[in-house]
N, C-alpha and C positions, 0 to 999 in steps of 0.2 A: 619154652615157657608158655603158660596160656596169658591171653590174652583174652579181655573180654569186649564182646560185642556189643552197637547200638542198640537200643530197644527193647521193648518187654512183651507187644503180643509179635512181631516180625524180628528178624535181627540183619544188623547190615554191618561190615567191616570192610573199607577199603584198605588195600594194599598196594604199595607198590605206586601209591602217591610221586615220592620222592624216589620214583625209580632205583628204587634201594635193590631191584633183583633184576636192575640191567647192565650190571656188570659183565657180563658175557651173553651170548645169542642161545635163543632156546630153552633157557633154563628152565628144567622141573620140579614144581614146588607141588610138596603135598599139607595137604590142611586136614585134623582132627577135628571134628566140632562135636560137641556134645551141652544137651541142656540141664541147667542146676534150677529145680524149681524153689520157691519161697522157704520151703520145708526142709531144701537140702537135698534130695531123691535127684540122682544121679543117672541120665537118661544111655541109653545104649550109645557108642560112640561110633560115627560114619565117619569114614576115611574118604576125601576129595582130592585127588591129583586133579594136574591141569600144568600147561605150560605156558611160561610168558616169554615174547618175544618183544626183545624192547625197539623192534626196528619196524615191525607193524606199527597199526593206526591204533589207535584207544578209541573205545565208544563208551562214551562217561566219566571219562576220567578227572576236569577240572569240576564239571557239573553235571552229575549223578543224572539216570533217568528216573522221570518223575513223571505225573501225569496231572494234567493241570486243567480248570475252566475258567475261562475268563468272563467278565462282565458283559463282553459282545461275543460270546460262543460260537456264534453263527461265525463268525469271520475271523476266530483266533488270535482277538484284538481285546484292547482294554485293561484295566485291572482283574489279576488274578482274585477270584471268589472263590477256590475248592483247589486244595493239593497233597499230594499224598507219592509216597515211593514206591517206582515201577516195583512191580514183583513178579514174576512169571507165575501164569496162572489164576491171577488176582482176578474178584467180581469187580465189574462196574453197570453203572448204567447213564443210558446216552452217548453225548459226545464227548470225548475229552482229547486233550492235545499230548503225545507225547513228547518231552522238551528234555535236552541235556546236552552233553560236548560229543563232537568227534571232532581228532585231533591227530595231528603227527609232527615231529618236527620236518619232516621234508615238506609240509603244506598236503592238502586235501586236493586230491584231482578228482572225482565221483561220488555222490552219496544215491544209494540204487535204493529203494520202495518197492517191495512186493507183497500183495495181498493173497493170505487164502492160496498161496501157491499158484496163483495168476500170472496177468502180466504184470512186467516188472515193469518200474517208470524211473528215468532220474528224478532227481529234487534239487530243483534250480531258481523255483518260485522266492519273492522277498519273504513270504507268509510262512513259507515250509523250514527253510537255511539261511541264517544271518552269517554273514560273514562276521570273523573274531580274529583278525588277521588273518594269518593261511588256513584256521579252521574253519567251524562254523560253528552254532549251537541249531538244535532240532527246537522246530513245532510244528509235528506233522498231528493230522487229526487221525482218531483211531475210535472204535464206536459204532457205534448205531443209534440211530434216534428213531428205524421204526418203532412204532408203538406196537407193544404185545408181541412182540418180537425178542426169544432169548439164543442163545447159541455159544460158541467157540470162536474167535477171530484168531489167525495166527499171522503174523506178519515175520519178513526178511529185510534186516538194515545191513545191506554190504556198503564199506563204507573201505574207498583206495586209493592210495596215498600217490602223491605226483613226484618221488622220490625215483632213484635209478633200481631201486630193486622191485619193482611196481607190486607192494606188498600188499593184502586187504585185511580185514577185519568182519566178519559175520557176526550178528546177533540177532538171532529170531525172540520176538517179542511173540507171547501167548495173551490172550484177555479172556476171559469169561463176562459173559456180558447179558443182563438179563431186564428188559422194558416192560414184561409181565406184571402186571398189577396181580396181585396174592388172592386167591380165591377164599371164601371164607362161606361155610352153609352152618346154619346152626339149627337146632331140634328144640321146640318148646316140649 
């Protein structure tokens, strides 16, 4: 049956909340999505396979990634002022924090940070990983705050579980990111 999605300019649908497809190891799920505009007009339908492994870590699973600014930005502290859902490929500009769950039931042994395909670093800091009993929840900063400065950031969140099948979970994060003030010339 269809199912309809959060949203009207993005769209978000979790699954697999209530591990309703960890009934057995590996399972492959495939997903139809297609869009129904205002009018009715019925968009071409893509087909997404993937598989879920319910003995891996989840990254985002109680709490979605978002991307957040707080009231003291400089230091990833304060009241939230600006929040919006991670999207791969999304514009921003400046700093923002990404924040959400990684999680397992055997408990969280590494959450690993690489930038730009760099060096990789753990995330150990109080600022970065709060601990949520054996997980944690993310607020790593992500961004740029040169000025005049626009580009591509890609980032790598491997995140692995302290269970006996010492399993991981990958998810690279894309941003587009643009500190460019808009040029503008006009002709009298």
């Amino acid at each position: 049956g269809a199912i309809k999605a959060n949203g009207e300019a993005s769209w978000n649908l979790v699954i697999n909340k209530q591990k309703e497809f960890g009934k057995t190891d590996n399972i492959k799920v495939a997903i139809k999505v297609y869009a129904v505009s205002k009018t009715g007009k019925v968009s071409n339908v893509d087909e997404i396979w993937f598989k879920i492994d319910p003995k891996s870590p989840v990254i985002g699973g109680s709490k979605p990634l978002e991307l957040v600014q707080y009231s003291d930005n400089a230091n990833g502290t304060g009241d939230i002022v600006a929040r919006m859902n991670y999207e791969s490929g999304m514009w921003i500009k400046g700093k923002w924090y990404l924040t959400g769950s990684v999680e397992d039931d055997s408990g969280i042994d590494s959450i690993t940070w690489e930038e730009n395909k760099g060096t990789s670093k753990e995330l150990t800091s109080t600022n970065e990983v709060t601990p949520n009993g054996n997980n944690y929840l993310l607020n790593v900063p992500v961004g740029s705050e040169t000025q005049g400065s626009y580009g591509k950031l890609e980032y790598t969140l491997t995140v692995s579980e302290s269970g006996d099948e010492n399993k991981d979970a990958t998810q690279t994060i894309i941003l587009n990111y643009d500190n460019q003030a808009p040029q503008f010339t006009a002709e009298l």
